[in-house]
C-alpha atoms as a printed R data frame, in Angstrom:
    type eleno elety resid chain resno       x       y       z
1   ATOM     1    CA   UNK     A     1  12.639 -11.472 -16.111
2   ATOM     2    CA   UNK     A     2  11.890 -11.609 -12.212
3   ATOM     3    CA   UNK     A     3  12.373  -7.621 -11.368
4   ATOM     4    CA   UNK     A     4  12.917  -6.553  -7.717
5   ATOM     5    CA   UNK     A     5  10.047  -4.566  -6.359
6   ATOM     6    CA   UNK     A     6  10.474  -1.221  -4.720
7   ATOM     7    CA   UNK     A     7   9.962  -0.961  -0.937
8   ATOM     8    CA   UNK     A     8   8.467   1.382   1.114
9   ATOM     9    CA   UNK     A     9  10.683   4.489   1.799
10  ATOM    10    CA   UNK     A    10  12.074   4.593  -2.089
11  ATOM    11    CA   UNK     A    11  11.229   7.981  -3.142
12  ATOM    12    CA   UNK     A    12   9.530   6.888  -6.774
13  ATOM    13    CA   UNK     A    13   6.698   5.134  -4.888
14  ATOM    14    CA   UNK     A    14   5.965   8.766  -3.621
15  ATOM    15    CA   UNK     A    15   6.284  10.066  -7.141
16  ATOM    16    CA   UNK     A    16   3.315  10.870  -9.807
17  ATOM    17    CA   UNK     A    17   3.773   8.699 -12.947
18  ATOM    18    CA   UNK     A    18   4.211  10.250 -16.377
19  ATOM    19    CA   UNK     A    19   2.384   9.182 -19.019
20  ATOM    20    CA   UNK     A    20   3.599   7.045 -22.057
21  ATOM    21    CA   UNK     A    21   3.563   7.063 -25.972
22  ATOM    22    CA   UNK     A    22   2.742   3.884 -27.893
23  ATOM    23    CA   UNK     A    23   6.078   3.721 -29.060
24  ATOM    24    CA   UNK     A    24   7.859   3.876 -25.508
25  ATOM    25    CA   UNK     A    25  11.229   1.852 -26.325
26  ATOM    26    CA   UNK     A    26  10.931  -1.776 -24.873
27  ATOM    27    CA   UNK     A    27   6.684  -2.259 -23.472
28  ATOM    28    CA   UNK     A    28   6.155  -5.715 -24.126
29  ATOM    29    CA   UNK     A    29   8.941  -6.801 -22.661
30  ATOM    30    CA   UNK     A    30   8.092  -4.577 -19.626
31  ATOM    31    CA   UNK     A    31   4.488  -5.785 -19.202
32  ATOM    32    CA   UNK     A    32   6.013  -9.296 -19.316
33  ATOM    33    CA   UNK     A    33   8.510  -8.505 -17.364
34  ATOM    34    CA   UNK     A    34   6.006  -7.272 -14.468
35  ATOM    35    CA   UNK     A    35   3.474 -10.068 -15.096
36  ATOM    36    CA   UNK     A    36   6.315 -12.571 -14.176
37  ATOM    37    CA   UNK     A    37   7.243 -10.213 -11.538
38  ATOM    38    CA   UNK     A    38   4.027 -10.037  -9.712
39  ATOM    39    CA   UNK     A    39   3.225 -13.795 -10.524
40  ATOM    40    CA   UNK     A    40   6.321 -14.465  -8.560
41  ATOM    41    CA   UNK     A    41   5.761 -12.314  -5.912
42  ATOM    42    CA   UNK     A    42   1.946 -13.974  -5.717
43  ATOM    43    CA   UNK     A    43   0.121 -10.499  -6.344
44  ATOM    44    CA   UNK     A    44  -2.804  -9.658  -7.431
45  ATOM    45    CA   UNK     A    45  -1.670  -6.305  -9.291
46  ATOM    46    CA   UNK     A    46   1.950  -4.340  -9.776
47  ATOM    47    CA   UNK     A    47   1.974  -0.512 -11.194
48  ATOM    48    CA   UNK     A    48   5.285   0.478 -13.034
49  ATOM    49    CA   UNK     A    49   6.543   2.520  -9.743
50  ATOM    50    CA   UNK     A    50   6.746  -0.499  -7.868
51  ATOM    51    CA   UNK     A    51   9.406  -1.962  -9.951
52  ATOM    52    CA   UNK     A    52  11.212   1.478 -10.331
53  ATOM    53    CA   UNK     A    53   9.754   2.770 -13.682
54  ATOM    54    CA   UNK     A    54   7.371   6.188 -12.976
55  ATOM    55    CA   UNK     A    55   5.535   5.659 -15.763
56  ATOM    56    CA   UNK     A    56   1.515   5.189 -15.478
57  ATOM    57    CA   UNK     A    57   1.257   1.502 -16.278
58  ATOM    58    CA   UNK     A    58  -0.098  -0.918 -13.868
59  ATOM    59    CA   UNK     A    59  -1.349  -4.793 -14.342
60  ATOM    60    CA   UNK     A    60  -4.354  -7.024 -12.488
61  ATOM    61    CA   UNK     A    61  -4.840 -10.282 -12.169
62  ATOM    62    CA   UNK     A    62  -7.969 -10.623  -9.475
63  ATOM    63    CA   UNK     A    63  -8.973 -14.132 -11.463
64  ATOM    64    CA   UNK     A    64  -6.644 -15.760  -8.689
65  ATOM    65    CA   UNK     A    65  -9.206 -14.715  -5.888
66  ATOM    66    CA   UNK     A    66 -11.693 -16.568  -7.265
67  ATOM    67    CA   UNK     A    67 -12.120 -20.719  -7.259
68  ATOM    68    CA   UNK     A    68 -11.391 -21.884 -10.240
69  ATOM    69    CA   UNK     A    69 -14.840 -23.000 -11.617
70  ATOM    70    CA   UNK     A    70 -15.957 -19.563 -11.310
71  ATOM    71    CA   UNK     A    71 -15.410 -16.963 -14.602
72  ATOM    72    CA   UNK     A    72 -14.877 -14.166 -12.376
73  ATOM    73    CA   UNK     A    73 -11.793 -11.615 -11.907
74  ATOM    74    CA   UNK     A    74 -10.014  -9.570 -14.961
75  ATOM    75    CA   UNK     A    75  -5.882 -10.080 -16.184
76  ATOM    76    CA   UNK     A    76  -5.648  -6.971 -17.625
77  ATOM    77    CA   UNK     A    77  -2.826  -4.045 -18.450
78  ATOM    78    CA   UNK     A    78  -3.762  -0.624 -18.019
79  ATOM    79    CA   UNK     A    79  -1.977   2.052 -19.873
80  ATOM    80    CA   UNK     A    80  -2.140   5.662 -18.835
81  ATOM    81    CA   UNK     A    81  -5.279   5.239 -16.823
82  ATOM    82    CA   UNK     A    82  -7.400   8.090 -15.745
83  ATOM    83    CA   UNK     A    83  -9.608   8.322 -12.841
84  ATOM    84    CA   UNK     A    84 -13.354   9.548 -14.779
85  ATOM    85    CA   UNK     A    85 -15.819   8.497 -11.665
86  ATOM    86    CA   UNK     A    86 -15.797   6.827  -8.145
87  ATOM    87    CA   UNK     A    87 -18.756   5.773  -6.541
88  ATOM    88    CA   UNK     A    88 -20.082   7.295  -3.469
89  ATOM    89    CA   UNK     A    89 -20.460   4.064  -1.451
90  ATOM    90    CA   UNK     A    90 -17.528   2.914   0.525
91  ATOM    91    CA   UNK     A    91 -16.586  -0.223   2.074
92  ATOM    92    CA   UNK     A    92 -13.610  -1.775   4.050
93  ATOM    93    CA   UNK     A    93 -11.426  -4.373   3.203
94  ATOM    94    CA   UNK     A    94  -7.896  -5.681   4.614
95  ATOM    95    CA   UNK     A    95  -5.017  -4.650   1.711
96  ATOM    96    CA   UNK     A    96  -1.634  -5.662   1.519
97  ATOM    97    CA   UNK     A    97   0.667  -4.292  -1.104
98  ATOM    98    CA   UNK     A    98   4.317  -6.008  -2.259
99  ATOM    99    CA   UNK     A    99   6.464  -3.010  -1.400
100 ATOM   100    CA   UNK     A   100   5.147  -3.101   1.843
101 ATOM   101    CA   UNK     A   101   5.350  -6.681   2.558
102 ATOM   102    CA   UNK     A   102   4.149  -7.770   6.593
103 ATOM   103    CA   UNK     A   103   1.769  -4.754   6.485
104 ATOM   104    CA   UNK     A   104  -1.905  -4.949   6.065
105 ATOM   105    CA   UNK     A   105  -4.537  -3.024   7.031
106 ATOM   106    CA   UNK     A   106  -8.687  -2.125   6.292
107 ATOM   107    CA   UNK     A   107  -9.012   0.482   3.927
108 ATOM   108    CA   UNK     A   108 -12.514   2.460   3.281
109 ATOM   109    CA   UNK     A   109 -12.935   2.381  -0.764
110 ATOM   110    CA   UNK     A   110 -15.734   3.022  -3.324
111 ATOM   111    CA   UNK     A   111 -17.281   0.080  -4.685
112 ATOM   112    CA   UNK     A   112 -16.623   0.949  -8.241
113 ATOM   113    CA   UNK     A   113 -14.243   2.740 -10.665
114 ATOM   114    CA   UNK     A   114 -15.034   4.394 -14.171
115 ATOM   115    CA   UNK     A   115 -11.566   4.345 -15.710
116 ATOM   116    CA   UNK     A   116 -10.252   5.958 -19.091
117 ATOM   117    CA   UNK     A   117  -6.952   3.799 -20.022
118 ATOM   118    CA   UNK     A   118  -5.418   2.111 -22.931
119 ATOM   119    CA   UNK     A   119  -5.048  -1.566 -23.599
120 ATOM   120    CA   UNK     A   120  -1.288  -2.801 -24.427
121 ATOM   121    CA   UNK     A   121  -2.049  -2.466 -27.661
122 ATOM   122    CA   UNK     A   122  -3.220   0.976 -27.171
123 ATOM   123    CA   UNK     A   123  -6.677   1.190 -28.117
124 ATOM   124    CA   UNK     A   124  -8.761   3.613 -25.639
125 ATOM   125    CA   UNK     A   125 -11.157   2.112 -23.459
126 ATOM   126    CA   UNK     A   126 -13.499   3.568 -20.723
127 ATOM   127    CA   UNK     A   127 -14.563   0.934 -18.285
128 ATOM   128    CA   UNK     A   128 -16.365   0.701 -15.247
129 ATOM   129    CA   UNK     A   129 -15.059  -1.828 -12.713
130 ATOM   130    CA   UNK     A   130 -17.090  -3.351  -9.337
131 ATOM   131    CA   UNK     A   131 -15.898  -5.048  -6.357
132 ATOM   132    CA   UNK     A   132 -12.854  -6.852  -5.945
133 ATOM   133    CA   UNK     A   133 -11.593  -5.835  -9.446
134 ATOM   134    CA   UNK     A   134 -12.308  -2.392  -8.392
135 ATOM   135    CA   UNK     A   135 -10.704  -2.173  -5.173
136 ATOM   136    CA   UNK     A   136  -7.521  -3.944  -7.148
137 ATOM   137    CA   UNK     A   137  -7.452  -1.022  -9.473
138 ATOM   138    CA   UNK     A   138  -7.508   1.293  -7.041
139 ATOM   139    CA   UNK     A   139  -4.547   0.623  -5.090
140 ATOM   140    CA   UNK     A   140  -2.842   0.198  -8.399
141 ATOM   141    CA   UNK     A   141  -4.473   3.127  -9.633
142 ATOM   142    CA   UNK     A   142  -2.873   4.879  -6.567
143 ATOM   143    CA   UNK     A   143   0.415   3.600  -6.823
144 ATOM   144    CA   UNK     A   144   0.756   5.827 -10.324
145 ATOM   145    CA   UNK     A   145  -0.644   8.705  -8.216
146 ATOM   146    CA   UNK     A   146   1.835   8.254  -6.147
147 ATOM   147    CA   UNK     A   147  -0.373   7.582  -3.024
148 ATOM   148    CA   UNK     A   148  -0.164   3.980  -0.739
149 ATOM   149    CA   UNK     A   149  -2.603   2.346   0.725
150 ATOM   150    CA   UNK     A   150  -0.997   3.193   4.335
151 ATOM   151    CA   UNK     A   151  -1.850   6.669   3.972
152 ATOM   152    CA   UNK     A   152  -5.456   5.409   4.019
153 ATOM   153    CA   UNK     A   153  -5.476   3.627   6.925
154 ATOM   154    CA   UNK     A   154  -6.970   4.815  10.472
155 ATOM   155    CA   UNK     A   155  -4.706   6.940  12.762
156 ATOM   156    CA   UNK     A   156  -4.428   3.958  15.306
157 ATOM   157    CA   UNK     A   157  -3.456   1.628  12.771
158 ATOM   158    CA   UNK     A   158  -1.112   3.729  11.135
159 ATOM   159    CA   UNK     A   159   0.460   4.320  14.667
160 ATOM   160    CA   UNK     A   160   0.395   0.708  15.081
161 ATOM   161    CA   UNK     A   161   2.825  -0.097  11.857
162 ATOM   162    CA   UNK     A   162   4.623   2.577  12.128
163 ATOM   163    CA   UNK     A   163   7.610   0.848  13.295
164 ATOM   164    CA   UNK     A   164   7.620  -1.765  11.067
165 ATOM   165    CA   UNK     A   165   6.991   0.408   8.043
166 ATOM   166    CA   UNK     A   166  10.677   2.130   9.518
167 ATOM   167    CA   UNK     A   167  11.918  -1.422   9.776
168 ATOM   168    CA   UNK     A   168  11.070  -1.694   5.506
169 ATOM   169    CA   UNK     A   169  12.788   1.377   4.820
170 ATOM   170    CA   UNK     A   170  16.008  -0.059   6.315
171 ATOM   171    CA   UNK     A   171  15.683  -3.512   4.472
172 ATOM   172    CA   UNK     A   172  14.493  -5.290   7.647
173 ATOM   173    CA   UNK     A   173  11.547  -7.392   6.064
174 ATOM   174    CA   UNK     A   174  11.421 -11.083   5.490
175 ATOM   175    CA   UNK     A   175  10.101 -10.792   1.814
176 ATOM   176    CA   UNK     A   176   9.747 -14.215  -0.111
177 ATOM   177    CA   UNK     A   177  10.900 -11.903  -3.385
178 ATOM   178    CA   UNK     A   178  13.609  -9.668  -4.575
179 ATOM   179    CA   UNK     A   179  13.071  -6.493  -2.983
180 ATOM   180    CA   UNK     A   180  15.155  -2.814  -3.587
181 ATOM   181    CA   UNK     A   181  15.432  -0.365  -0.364
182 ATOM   182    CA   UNK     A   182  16.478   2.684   0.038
């Protein structure tokens, strides 16, 4: 089922997830559920807040980013993931997120993640993740923090979508997907 997706201004996308039990009532369906979500919304990546559940959970799919021919990307679900390292080397790239839909902006991050987290059928894995996969993580990652990737973006751009991000909050957005507002 096609779920609407939390905009910018709802108060759970400010809000640190809780972690979950292997027998939280109803997962499957909710990881389908937001893979079908996210596919429809063309994403690369939804975390559980986004679709109004504050719960650390949060999928990837960076496969899409690559051509075809090439075996590169992840489609994974990460279950109660926990920051363990962060490299020290940074570098910029232009993020969007679906909650904030019309925004984008560069945003400095490390060029690779060691995560703790859980598979769906959760068995504990520690993982380190490079480039595209791991800037993907990351904003998801930060979603169940409760941080958005607008908080990381230079004061003059920030100043710069400042209106429109007060144009989301009222519903005022052209999103090609169902979208809940304040």
């Amino acid at each position: 089922m096609i779920l609407p997706i939390y905009a910018y201004g709802t108060k759970i996308l400010k809000k640190k997830a809780l972690a979950i039990e292997p027998s939280y009532e109803g997962l499957a369906d909710l990881i389908s559920d937001m893979w079908e979500t996210m596919y429809n919304a063309h994403g690369v990546g939804l975390a559980a807040p986004q679709i109004g559940r504050a719960i650390r959970i949060f999928i990837v799919d960076s496969t899409q980013l690559y051509e075809e021919e090439e075996a590169k990307g992840i489609k994974r679900v990460f279950i109660n993931a926990q920051r363990i390292h962060t490299d020290d080397d940074l570098w910029t790239y232009e993020e969007g997120c679906l909650s904030i839909p019309e925004v984008r902006g560069d945003v400095d991050r490390p060029k690779s993640i060691t995560l703790k987290y859980y598979t769906e059928e959760f068995e504990e894995r520690i993982e380190t993740f490079t480039e595209i996969d791991a800037r993907v993580i990351q904003h998801e990652y930060d979603h169940i923090e409760g941080l958005l990737f607008t908080e990381f973006l230079k004061p003059v751009k920030k100043r710069r979508v400042r209106r429109k991000l007060e144009q989301i909050k009222k519903g005022i957005v052209d999103a090609e997907y169902p979208m809940r507002f304040v």
